[in-house]
N, CA, C and O atoms as CSV, one atom per row, in Angstrom:
chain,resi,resn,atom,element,x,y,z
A,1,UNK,N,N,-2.159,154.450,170.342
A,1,UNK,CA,C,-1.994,155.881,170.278
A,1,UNK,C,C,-3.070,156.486,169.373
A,1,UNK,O,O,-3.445,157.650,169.513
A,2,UNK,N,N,-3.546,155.675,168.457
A,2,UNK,CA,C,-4.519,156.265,167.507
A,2,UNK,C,C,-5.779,156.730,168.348
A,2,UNK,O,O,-6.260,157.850,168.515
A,3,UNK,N,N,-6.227,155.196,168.925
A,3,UNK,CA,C,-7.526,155.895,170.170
A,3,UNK,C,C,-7.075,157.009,170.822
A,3,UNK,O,O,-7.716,158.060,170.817
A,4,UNK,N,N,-6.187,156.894,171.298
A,4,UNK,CA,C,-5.827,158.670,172.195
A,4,UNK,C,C,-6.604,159.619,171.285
A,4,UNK,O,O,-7.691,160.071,171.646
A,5,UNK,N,N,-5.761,160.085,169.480
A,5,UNK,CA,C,-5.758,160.981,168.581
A,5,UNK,C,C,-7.012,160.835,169.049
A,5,UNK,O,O,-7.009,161.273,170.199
A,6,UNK,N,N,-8.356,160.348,168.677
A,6,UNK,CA,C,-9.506,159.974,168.190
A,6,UNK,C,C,-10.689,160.279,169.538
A,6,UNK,O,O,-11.791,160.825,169.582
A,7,UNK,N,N,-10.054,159.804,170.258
A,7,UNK,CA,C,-10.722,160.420,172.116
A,7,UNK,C,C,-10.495,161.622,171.629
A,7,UNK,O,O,-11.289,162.245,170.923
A,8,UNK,N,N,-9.489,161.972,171.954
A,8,UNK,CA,C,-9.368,163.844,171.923
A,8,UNK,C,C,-9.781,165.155,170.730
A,8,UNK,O,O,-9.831,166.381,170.629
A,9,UNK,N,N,-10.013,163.915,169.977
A,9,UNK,CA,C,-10.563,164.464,168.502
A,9,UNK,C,C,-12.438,164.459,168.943
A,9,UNK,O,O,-13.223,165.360,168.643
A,10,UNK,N,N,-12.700,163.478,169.532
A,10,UNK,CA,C,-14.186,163.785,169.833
A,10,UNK,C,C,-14.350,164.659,171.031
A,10,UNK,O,O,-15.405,165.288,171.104
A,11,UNK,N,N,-13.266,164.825,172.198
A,11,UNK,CA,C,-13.298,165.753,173.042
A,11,UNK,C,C,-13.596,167.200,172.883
A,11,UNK,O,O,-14.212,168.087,173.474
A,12,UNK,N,N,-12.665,166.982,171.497
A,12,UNK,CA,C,-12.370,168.485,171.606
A,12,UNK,C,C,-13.873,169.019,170.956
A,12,UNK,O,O,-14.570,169.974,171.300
A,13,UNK,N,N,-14.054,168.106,169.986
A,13,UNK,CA,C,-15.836,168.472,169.112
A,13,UNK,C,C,-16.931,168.874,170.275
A,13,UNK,O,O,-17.951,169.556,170.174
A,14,UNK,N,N,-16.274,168.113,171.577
A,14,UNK,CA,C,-17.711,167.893,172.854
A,14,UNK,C,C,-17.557,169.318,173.310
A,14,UNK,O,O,-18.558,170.002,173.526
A,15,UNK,N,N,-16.187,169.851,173.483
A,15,UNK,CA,C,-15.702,171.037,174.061
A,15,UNK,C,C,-16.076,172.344,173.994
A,15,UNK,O,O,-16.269,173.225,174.831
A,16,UNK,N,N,-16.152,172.250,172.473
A,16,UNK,CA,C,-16.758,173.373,171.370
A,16,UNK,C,C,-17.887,173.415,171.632
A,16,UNK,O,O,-18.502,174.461,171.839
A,17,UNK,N,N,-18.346,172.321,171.669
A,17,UNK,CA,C,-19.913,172.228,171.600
A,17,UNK,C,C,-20.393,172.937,172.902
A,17,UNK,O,O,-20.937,174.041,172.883
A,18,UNK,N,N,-20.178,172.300,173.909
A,18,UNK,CA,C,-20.562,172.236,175.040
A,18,UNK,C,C,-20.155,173.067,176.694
A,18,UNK,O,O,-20.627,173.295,177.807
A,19,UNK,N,N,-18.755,173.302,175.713
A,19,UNK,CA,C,-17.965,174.338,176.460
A,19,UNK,C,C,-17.838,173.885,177.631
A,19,UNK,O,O,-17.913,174.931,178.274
A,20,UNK,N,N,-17.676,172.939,178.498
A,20,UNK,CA,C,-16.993,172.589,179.455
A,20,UNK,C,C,-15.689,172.325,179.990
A,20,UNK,O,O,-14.791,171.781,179.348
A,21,UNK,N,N,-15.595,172.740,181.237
A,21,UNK,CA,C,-14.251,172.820,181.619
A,21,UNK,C,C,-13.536,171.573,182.130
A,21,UNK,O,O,-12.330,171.328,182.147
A,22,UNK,N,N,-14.442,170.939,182.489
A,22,UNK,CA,C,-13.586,169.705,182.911
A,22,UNK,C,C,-12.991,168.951,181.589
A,22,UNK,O,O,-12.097,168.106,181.643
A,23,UNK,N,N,-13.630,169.391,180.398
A,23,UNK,CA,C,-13.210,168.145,178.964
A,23,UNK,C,C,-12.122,169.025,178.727
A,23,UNK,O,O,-11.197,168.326,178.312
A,24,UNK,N,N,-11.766,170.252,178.790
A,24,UNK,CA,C,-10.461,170.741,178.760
A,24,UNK,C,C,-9.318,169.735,179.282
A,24,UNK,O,O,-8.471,169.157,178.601
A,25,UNK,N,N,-9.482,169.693,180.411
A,25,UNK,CA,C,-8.266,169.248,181.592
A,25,UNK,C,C,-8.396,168.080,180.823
A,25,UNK,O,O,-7.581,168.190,179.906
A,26,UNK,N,N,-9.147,166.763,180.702
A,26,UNK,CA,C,-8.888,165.925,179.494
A,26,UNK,C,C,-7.929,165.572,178.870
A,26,UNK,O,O,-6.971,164.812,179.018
A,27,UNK,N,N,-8.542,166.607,177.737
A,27,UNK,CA,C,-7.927,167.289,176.687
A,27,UNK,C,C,-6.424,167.337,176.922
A,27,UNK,O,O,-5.655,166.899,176.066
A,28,UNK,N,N,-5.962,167.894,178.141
A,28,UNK,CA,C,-4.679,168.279,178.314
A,28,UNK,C,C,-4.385,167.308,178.479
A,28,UNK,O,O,-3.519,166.975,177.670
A,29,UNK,N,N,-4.769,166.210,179.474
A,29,UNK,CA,C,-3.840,165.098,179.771
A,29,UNK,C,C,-3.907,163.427,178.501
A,29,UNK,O,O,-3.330,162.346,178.619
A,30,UNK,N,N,-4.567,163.778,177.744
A,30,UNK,CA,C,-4.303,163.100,176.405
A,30,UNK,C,C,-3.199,163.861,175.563
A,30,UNK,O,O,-2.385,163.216,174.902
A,31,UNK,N,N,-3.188,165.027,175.593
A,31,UNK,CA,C,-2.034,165.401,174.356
A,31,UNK,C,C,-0.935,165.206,175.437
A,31,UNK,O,O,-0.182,164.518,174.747
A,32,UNK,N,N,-0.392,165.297,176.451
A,32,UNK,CA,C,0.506,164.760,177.221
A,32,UNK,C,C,0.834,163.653,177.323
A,32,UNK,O,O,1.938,163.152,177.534
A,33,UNK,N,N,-0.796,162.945,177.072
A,33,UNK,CA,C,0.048,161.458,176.849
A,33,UNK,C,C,0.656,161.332,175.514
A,33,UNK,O,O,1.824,160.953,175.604
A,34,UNK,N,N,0.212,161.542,174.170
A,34,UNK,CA,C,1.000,161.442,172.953
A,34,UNK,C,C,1.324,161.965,173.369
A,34,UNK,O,O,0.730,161.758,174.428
A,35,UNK,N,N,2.247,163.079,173.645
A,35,UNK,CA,C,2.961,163.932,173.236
A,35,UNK,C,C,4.549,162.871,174.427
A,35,UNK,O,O,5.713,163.204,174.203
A,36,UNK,N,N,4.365,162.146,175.125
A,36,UNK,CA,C,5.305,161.231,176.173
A,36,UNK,C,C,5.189,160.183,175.586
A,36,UNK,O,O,5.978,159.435,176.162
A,37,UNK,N,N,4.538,159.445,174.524
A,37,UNK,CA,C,4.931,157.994,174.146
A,37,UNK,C,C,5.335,158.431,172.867
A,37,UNK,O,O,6.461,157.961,172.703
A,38,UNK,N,N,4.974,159.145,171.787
A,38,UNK,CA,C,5.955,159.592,170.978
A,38,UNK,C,C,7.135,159.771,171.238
A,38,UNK,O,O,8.064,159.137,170.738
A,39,UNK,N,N,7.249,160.874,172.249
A,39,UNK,CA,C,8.636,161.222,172.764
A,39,UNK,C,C,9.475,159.989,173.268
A,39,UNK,O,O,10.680,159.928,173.021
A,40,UNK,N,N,8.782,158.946,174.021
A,40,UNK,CA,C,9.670,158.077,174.590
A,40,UNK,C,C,10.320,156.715,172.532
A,40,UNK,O,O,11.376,156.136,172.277
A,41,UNK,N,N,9.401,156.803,171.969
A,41,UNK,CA,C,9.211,156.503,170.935
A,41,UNK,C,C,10.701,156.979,170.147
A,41,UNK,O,O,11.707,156.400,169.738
A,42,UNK,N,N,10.185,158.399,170.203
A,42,UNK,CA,C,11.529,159.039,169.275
A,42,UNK,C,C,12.873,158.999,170.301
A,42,UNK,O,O,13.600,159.965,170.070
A,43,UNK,N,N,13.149,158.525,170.883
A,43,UNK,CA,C,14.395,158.277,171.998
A,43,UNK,C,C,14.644,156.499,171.587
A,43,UNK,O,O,15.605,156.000,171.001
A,44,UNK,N,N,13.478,155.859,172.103
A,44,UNK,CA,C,14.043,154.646,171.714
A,44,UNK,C,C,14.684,154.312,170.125
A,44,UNK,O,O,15.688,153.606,170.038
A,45,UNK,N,N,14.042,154.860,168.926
A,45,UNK,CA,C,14.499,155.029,167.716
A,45,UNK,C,C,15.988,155.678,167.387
A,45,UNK,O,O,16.871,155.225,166.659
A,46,UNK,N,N,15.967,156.645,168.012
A,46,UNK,CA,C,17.692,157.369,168.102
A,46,UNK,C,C,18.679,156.518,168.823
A,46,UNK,O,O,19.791,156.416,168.305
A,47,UNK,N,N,18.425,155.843,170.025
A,47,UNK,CA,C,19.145,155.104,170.653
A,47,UNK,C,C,19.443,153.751,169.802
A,47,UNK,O,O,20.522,153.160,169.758
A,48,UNK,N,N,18.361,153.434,169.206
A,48,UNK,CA,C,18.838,152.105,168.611
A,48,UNK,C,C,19.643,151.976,167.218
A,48,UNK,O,O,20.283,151.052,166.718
A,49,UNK,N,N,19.264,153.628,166.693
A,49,UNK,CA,C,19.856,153.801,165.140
A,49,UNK,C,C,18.982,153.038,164.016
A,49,UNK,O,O,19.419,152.587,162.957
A,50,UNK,N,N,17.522,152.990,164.528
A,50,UNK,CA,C,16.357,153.114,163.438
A,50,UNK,C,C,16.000,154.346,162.795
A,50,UNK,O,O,15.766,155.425,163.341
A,51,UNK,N,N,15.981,153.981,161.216
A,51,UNK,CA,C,15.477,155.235,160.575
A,51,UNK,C,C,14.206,155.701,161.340
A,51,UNK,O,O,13.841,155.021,162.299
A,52,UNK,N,N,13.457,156.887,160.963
A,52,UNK,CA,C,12.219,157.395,161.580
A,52,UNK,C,C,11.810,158.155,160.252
A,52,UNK,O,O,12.575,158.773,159.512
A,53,UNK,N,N,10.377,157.971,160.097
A,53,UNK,CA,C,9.697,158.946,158.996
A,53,UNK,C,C,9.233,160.051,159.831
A,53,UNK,O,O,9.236,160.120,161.060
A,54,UNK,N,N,8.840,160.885,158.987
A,54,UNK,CA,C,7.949,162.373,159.375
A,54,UNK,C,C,6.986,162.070,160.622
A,54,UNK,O,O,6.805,162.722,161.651
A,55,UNK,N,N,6.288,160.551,160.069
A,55,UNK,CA,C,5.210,160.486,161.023
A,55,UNK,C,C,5.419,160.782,162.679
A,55,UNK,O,O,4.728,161.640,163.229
A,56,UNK,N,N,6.141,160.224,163.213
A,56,UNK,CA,C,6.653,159.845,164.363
A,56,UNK,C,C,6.615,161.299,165.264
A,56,UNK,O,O,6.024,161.430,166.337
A,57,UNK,N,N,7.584,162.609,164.384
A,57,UNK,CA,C,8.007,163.910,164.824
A,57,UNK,C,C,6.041,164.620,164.541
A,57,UNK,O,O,5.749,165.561,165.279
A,58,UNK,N,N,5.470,164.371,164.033
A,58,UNK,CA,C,4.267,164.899,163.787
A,58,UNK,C,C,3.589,164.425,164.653
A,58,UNK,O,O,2.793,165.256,165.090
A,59,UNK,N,N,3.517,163.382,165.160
A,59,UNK,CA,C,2.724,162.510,166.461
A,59,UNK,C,C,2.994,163.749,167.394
A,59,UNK,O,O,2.118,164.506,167.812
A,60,UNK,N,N,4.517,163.849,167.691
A,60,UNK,CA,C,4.648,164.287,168.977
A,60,UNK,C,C,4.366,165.908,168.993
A,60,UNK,O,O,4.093,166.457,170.061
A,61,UNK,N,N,4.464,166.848,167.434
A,61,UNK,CA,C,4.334,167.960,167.625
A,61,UNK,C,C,2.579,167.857,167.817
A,61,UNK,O,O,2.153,168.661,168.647
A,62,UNK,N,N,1.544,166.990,167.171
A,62,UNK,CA,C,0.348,167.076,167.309
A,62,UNK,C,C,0.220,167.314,168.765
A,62,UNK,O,O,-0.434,168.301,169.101
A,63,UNK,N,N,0.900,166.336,169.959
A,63,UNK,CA,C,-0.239,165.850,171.069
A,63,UNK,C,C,0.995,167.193,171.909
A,63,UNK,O,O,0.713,167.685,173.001
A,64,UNK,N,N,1.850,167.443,171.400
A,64,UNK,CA,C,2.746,168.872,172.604
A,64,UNK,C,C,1.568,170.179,171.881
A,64,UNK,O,O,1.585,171.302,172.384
A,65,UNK,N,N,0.806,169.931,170.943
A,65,UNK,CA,C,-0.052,171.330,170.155
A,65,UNK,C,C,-1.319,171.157,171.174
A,65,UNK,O,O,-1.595,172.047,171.978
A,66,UNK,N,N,-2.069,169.944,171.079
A,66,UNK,CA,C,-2.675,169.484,172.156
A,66,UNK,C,C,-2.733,170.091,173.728
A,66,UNK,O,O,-3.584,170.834,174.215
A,67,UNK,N,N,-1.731,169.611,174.244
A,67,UNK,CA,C,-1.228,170.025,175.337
A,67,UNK,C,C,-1.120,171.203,175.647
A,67,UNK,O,O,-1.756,171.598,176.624
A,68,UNK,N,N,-0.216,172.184,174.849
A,68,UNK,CA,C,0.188,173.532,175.162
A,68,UNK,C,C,-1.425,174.375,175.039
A,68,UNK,O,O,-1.557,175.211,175.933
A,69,UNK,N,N,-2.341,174.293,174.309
A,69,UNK,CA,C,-3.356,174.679,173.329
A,69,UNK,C,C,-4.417,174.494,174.676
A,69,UNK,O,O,-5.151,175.471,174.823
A,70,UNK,N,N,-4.658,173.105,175.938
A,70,UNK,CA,C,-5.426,173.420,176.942
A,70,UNK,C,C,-4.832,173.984,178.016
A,70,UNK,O,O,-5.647,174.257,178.898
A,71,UNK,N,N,-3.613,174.284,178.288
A,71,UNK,CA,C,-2.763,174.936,179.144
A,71,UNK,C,C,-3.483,176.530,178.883
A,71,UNK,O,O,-4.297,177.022,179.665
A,72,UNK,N,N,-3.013,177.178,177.664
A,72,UNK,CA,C,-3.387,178.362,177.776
A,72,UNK,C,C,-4.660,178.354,177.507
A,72,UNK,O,O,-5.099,179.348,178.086
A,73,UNK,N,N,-5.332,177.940,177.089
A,73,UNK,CA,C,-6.964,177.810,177.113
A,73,UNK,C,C,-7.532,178.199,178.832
A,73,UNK,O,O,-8.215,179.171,179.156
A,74,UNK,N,N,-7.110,177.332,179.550
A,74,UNK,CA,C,-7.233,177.293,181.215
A,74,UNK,C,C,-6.745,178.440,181.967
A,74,UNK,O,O,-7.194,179.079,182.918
A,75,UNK,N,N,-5.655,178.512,181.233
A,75,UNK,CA,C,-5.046,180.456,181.909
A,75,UNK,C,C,-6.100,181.440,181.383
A,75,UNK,O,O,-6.801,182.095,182.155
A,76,UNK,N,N,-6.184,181.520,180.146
A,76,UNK,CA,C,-7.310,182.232,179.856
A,76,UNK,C,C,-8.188,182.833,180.687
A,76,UNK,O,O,-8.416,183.986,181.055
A,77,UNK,N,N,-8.688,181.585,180.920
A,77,UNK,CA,C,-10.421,181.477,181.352
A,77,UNK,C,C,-10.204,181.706,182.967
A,77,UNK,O,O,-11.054,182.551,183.251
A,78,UNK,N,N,-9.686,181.464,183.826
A,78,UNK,CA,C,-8.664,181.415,184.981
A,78,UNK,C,C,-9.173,182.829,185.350
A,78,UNK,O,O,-8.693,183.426,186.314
């Protein structure tokens, strides 16, 4: 999951830079992916009755910030 963060962390630098639309759509479908293995993450943890730190809920609000953030980016520009 870290490579995901770290792809999309240089994506997004390429994005800015370069302003292309296809590294958007990307973009979107990496924070979708964290934002679904966290989530499946924080389900398996509740189900089993493992504690969970901060980290875990911050994973998933990062890659749903991700996500939501090239959604309206794309309406935008649209």
């Amino acid at each position: 999951m870290f490579a995901i963060a770290v792809s999309a962390l240089c994506l997004l630098l390429y994005q800015t830079i370069q302003k292309r639309q296809i590294v958007l759509m990307i973009y979107g479908v990496m924070g979708l992916a964290i934002a679904a293995i966290t989530g499946l993450d924080i389900y398996l943890f509740y189900m089993n009755n493992y504690p969970t730190g901060p980290g875990v809920y911050l994973s998933f609000l990062g890659g749903a910030q991700i996500f939501v953030y090239s959604v309206f980016n794309k309406m935008k520009r649209v």
